[in-house]
C-alpha positions as CSV (number, residue, x, y, z in Angstrom):
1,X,31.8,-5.9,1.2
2,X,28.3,-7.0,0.9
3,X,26.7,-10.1,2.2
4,X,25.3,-12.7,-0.3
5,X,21.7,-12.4,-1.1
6,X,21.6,-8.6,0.5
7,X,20.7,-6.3,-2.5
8,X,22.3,-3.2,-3.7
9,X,22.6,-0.2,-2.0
10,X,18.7,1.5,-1.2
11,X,17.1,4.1,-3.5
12,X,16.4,7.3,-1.8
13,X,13.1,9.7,-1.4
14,X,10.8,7.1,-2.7
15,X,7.5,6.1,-1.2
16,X,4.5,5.5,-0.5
17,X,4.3,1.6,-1.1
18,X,5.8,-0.8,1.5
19,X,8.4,-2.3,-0.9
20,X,9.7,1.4,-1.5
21,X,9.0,2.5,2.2
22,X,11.6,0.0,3.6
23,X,14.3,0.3,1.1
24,X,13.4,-3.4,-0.1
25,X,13.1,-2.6,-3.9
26,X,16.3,-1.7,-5.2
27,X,17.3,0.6,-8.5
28,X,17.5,-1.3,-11.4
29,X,15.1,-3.6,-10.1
30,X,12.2,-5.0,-12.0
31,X,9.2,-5.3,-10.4
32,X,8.0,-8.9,-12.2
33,X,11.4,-10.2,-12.2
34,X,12.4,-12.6,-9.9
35,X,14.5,-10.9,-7.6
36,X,11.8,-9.0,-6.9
37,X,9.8,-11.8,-6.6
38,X,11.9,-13.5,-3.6
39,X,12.0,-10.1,-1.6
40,X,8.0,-10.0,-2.0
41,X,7.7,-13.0,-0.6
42,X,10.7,-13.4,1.6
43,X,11.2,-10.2,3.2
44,X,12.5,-10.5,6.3
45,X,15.6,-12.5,4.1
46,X,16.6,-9.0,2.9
47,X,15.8,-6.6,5.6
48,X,19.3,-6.1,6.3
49,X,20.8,-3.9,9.0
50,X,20.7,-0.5,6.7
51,X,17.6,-1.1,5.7
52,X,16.1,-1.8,9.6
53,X,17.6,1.9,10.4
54,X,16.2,3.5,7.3
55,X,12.7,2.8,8.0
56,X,12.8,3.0,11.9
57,X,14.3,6.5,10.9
58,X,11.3,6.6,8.6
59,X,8.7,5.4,10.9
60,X,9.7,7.8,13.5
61,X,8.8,10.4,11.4
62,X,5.4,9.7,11.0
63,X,2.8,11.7,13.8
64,X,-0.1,10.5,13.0
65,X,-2.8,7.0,13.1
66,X,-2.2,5.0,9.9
67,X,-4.4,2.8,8.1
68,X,-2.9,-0.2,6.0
69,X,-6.0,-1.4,3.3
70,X,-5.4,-4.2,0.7
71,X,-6.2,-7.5,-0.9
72,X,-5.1,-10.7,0.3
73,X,-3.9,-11.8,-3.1
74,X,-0.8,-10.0,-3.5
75,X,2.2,-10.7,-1.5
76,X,2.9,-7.4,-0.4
77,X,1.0,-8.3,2.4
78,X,3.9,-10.6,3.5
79,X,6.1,-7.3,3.8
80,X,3.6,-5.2,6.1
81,X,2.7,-8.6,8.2
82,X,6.3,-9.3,8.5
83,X,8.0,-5.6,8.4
84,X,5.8,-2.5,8.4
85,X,3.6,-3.1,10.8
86,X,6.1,-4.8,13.4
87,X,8.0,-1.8,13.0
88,X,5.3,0.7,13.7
89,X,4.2,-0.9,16.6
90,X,7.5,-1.1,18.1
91,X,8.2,2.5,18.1
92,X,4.2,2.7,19.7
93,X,2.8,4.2,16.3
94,X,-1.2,4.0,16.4
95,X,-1.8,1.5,13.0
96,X,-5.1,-0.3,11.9
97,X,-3.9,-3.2,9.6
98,X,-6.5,-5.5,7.4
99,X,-5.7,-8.2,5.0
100,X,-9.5,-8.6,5.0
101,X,-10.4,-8.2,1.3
102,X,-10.3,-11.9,0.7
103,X,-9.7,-12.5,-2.9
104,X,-8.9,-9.1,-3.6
105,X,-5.5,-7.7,-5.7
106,X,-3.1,-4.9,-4.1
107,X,-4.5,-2.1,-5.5
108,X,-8.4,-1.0,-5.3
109,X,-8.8,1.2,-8.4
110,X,-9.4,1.0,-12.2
111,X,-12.4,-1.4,-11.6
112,X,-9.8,-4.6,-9.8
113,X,-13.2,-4.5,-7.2
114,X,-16.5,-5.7,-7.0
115,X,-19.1,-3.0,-6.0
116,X,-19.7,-4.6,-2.4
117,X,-16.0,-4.7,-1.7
118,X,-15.4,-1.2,-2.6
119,X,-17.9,-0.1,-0.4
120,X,-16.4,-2.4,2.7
121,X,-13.1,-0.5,1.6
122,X,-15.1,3.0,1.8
123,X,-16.9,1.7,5.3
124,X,-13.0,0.8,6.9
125,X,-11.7,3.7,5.8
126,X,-14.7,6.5,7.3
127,X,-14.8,4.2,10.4
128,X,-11.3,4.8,10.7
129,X,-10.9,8.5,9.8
130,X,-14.0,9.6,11.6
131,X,-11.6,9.2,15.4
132,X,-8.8,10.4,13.4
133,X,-9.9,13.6,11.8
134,X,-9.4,17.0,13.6
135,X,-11.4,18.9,11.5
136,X,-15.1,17.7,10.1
137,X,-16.5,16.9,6.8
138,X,-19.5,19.1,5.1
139,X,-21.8,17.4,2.9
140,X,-21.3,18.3,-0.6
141,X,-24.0,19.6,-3.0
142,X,-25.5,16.4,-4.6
143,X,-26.4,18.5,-7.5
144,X,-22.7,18.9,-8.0
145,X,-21.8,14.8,-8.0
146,X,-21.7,12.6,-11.3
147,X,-22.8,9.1,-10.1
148,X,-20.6,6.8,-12.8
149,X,-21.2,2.9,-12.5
150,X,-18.1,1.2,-12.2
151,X,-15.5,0.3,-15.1
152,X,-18.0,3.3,-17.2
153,X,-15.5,5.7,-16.9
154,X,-12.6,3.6,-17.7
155,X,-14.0,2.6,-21.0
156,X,-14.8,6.0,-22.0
157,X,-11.5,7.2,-20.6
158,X,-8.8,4.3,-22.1
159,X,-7.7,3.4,-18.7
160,X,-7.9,6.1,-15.9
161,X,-4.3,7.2,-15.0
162,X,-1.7,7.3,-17.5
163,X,-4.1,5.3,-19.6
164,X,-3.4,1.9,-17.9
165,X,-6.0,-0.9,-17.9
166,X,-7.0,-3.3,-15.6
167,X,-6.6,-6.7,-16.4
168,X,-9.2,-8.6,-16.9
């Protein structure tokens, strides 16, 4: 028997987001409906027993720093602030967490950022990796980069991956 307000029973072998990391979003699920909706923003209302043992038993597989980059605009931050990040720093898991991006969205890609946020992304994310890296970048070839401005390559494209758009 299942308690009220605990949803079904947790998909398996799904990742990387949060949401699918802890078990939270649920087969059958829709990800704009309102069930959804509550979890987002009322994790910790969900995070069940089962689900507390499937991502400890998750988060003790991971052997390396990790770096946790998004907008403050979507609530998905509730579930790191609340869930992931508690959880890695429990079982002593080096983790650099921002919720920095003020006014950003969730995702960083198919031209949701301004220039000058982008590169603050690019700036964490080096100043991060640099420690973190065993082995070294090399420079690249310049002659062998194609400098695109922003949103170019989307309109030429129809979207980027799978053709999706951002909104505007």
């Amino acid at each position: 028997m299942r308690c009220q307000g605990v949803p079904p029973p947790i998909r398996k072998n799904v990742e990387p987001a949060s949401v699918l990391f802890t078990g939270l979003m649920v087969s059958g699920m829709s990800d704009r409906g309102p069930a959804f909706q509550d979890v987002m923003r009322n994790p910790k209302k969900y995070y069940a027993p089962e689900l507390q043992k499937f991502t400890r038993g998750k988060v003790a597989q991971i052997h390396c720093p990790v770096l946790i980059l998004h907008g403050d605009v979507h609530p998905l931050k509730i579930i790191n602030q609340e869930i992931v990040v508690p959880e890695l720093k429990a079982a002593d898991k080096p983790v650099e967490y921002y919720i920095e991006y003020a006014g950003q969205p969730h995702a960083f890609w198919w031209g949701a950022m301004d220039a000058a946020v982008g590169e603050r992304v690019f700036n964490d994310s080096v100043r991060f990796l640099k420690p973190n890296l065993k082995t070294r970048p090399v420079a690249i070839d310049e002659s062998l980069i194609k400098r695109v401005p922003v949103g170019h390559e989307r309109a030429e494209t129809g979207g980027g991956k799978g053709n999706r758009k951002a909104k505007t």
